[in-house]
C-alpha positions in Angstrom: 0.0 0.0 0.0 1.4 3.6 -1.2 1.5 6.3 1.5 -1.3 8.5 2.1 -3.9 9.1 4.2 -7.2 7.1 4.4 -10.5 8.1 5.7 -12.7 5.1 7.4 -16.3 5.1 9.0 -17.1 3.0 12.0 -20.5 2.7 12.8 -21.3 0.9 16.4 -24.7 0.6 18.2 -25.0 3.8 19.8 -22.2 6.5 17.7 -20.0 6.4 15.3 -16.7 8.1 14.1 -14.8 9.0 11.4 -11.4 8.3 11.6 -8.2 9.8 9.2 -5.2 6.7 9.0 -2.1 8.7 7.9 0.4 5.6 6.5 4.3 7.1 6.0 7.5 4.7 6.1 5.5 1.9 7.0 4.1 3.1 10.1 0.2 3.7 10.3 -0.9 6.6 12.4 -4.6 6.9 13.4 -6.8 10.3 14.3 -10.3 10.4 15.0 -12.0 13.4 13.3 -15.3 13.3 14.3 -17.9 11.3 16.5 -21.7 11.3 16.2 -24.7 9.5 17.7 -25.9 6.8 15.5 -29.9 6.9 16.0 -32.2 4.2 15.9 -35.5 3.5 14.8 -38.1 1.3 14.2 -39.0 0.4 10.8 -42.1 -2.3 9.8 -40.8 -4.1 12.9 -37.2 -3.9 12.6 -34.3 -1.4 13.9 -33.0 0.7 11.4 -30.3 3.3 11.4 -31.6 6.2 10.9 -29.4 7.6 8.0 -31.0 11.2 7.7 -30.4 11.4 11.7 -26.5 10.6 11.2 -26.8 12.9 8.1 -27.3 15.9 10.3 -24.1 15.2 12.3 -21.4 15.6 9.1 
């Protein structure tokens, strides 16, 4: 893999986060940018994210 920097999303249960990996000589650096609230909601039964709700957050 080239150096560079690399953005990744992680989505858990309850928030999430953006984080920026910085790769140079080998060695991986990582930074978290930002962290939101993940909502949840109900949809014909099931739990959805809600992806408008994390939408407002970026």
């Amino acid at each position: 893999m080239a150096d560079g920097k690399y953005l990744a999303f992680d989505f858990g249960a309850e928030s999430g986060r953006a984080m920026l990996g910085t790769l140079a000589g080998g060695k991986l650096t990582l930074e978290e940018k930002h962290r939101f609230p993940n909502p949840m909601g109900r949809l014909n039964g099931h739990l959805q994210w809600n992806l408008l709700g994390q939408w407002e957050h970026f």
